[in-house]
N, C-alpha and C positions, 0 to 999 in steps of 0.2 A: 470406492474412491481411489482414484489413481494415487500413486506416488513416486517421489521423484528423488535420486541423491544428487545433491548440490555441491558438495565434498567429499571425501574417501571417510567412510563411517557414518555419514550424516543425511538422514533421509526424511521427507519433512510431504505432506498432505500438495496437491496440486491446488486446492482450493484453500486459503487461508482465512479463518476465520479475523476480519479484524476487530478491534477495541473500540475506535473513536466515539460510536455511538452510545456505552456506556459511561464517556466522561461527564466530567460537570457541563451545566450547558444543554444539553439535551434531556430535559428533564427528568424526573425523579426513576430512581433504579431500587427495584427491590432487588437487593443484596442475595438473598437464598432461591428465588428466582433464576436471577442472575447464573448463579451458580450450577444451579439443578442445568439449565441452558446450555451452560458449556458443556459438562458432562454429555448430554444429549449430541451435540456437536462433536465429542471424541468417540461415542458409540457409534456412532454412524461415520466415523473415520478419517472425517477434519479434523486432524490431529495438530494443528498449528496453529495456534493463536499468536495477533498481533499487537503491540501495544508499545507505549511510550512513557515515559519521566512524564513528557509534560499532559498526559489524559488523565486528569485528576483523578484519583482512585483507582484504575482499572488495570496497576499491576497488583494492587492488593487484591483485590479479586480474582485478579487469575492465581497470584499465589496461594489462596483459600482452592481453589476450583482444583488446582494440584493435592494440596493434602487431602481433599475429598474423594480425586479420582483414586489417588492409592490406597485410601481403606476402601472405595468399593469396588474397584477392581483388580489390586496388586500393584508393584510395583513393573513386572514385566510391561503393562496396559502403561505405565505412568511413564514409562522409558521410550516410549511411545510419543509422548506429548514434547514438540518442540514451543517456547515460547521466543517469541523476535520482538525484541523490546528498542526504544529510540534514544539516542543520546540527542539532545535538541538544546544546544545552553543558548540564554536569551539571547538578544542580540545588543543589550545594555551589559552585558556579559564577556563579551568577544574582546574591548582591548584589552583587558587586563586577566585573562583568564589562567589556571594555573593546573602543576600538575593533581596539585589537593584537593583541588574543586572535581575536578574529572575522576578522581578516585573516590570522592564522597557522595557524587550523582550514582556512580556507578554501583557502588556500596552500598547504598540507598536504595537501586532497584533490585539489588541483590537478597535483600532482606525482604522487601518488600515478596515477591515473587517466590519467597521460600528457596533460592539457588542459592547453592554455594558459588557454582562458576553458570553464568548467565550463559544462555545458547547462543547466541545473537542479537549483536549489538550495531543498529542501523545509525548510521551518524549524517550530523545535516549542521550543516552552519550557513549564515542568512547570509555574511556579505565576505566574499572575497576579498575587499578591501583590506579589511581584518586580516594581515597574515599570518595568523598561528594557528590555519585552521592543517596545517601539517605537521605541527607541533604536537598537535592536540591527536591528530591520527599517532601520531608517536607514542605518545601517552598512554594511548588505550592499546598502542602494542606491547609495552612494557606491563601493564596490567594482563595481558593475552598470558606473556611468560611464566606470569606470577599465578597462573590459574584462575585469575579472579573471572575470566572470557572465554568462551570457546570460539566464538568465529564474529570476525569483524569486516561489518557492511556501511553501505551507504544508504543516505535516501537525499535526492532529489540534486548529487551532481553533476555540472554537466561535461562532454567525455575528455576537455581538456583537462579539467580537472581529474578524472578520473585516469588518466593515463598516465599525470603526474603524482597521484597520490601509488599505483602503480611501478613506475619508475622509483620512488622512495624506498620499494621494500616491504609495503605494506603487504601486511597478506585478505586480499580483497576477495570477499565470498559471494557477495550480493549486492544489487544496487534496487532500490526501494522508486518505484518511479512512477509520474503520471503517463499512463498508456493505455488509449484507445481506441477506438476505430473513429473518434470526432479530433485525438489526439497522439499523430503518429509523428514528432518532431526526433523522437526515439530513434526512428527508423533513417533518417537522415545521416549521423552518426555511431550511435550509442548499440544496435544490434552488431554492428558489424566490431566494436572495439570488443564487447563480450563475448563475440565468438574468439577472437583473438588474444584474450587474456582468460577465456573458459573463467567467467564469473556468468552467475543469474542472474534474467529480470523479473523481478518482481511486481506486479502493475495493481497501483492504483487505479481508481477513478475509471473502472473499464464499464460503468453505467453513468456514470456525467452525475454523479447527487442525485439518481431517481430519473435524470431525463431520458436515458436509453431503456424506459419501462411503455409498458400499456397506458400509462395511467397519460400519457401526454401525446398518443396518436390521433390524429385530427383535430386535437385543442389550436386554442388561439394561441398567439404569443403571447405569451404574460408580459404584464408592464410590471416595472421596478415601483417599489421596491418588492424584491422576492420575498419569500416565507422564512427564509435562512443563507446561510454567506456561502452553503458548499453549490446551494442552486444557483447566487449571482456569480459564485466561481467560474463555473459549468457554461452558466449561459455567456459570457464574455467568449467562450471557447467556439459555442455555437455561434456567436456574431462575425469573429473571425474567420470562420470558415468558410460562411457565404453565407447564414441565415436562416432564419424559420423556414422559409420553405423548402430550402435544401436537407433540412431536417427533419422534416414531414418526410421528402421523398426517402429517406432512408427508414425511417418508423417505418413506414408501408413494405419495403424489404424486408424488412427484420420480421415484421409481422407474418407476411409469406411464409416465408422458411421456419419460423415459429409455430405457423400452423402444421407444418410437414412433418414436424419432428416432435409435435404435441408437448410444446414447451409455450413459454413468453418471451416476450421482447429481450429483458432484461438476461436470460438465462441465456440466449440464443450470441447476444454481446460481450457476454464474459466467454464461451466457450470459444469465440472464433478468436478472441485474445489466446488462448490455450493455443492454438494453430502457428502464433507468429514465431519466428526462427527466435531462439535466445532465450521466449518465457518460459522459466519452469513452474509460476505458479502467478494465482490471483488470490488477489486479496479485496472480500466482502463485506462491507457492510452490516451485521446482523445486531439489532436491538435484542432480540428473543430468536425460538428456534421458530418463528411461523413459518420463514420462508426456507427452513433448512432443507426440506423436500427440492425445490427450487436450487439451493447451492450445490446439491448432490449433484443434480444434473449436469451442473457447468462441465466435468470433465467428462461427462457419459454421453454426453450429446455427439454423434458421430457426424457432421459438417462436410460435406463432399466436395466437391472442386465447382462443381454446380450452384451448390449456394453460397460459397465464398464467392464467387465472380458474379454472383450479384448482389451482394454488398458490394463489391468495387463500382458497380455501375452504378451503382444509386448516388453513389459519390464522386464521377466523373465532373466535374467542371468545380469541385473545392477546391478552398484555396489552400496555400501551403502556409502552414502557422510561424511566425517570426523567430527564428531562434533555436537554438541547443534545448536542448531538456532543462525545462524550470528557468530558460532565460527571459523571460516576460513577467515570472510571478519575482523575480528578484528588483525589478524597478521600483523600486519603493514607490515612486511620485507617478506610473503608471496605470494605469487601467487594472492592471491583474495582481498588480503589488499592491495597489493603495488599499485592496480591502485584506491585507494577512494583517495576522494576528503575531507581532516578533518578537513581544515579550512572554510567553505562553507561562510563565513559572509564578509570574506577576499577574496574570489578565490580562496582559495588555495587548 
């Protein structure tokens, strides 16, 4: 497994194991399972697990999956393991939010995870409008001073903001974002600000929810309602671009070069994420270790200039997506906003 330093001291897996799919909501999690899983996932050198406040359960679990890794394999193995956890306060939360609340989330994952001082901490607030979301970066620099934080990130702002939270003084490590080959709004802006203030991208969603897999080459379009909200996420993404059939034509690409390189669809889509200038790492999806053979590959798959330029071609006549990074899922009353979830700590 490759790896990458982000910071001076700070070295973290190119492949990031994420959380989401053991929170509430995706149904039933055996716990020692669970557990044995990750282990499996640091032996084999995905040493970076992702997770959040609001994925029910799933910093307790990795804080369990820590204490287990260091009785069976030392602490040097455990020094090893980075965890990147989310600050995410509702968004019923936002005008009246303070600095004892942001110390008691914080504190909260801190225990939870077994950290004294958390690796990183990915920060996201829903509505601009709200302005103490600069505040609240203050806040968690003052907790930085205090030890309670080792490095402090974002996820899903977009680069005005990031250039202003930047100008403040923040010390910015990472930015947490949707990026893939169905969604390069990233590339518009945001590659070119992180070369410029030497922070990481970290990319979600470089498989669409399952749809840049095998499992959807030459199917029909599915009609709504989908199986889950990450697929009608996904698919909103794919309407915008140009379409099912514009999306068939690039499955059949992907597929090529997949068969070349004796991978899948899905593996061949996260690796050519690996390729784009700024990303130091991806972040997957894993229930269990089925497909951890599969995650391995994302950074081993060596991608030539020949088969990158044809994924470009497959994708010649798409459209260009509206917006900065995460400006479409921020319309509450739009298309991409109306289906988020912005009370996560509530349900809602």
């Amino acid at each position: 497994m490759q790896r990458i330093t982000v910071a001076p001291g700070y070295e973290i897996s190119r492949v990031i194991r994420g959380g989401w799919q053991l929170a509430g909501g995706h149904g039933a999690v055996d716990e020692e399972v669970a557990i044995d899983d990750m282990v499996a996932f640091a032996d084999a050198g995905i040493t970076t697990f992702d997770c959040a406040d609001i994925y029910t359960g799933v910093e307790d679990l990795i804080g369990r999956f820590r204490l287990r890794y260091r009785d069976l394999r030392g602490q040097a193995a455990l020094d090893r393991v980075r965890v990147h956890t989310k600050f995410v306060p509702d968004l019923g939360v936002l005008p009246t939010i303070t600095k004892a609340y942001v110390e008691s989330v914080v504190d909260t994952s801190r225990k939870r995870l077994n950290l004294d001082r958390l690796d990183l901490v990915q920060f996201h607030w829903w509505d601009y409008e709200m302005p103490a979301w600069l505040d609240t970066l203050g806040w968690l620099k003052e907790l930085q001073a205090e030890g309670r934080i080792d490095k402090i990130s974002g996820t899903n702002f977009d680069s005005d903001h990031v250039d202003a939270i930047i100008d403040a003084g923040i010390p910015f490590t990472s930015l947490q974002l949707q990026y893939s080959l169905l969604d390069r709004r990233p590339e518009k802006q945001m590659v070119t600000l992180a070369k410029r203030h030497d922070f990481s991208l970290f990319c979600y969603g470089t498989v669409a929810g399952g749809f840049l897999s095998d499992r959807w080459l030459g199917k029909p379009e599915p009609e709504h309602p989908l199986e889950n909200r990450s697929l009608t996420k996904y698919k909103l993404i794919i309407d915008d671009l140009g379409g099912w059939e514009l999306f068939q034509t690039l499955l059949s690409a992907l597929r090529k070069i997949a068969d070349r390189h004796s991978a899948d669809i899905a593996t061949i889509a996260s690796a050519a994420m690996l390729r784009k200038p700024g990303v130091s790492a991806v972040i997957v999806g894993a229930r269990n270790r089925e497909h951890l053979g599969a995650n391995l590959a994302i950074a081993s798959v060596e991608l030539s200039a020949a088969d990158l330029a044809e994924i470009d071609a497959a994708l010649v006549g798409s459209a260009e997506l509206e917006g900065d990074v995460y400006t479409l899922e921020r319309d509450r009353a739009g298309r991409h906003g109306s289906i988020m979830k912005y009370n996560l700590n509530k349900g809602e």
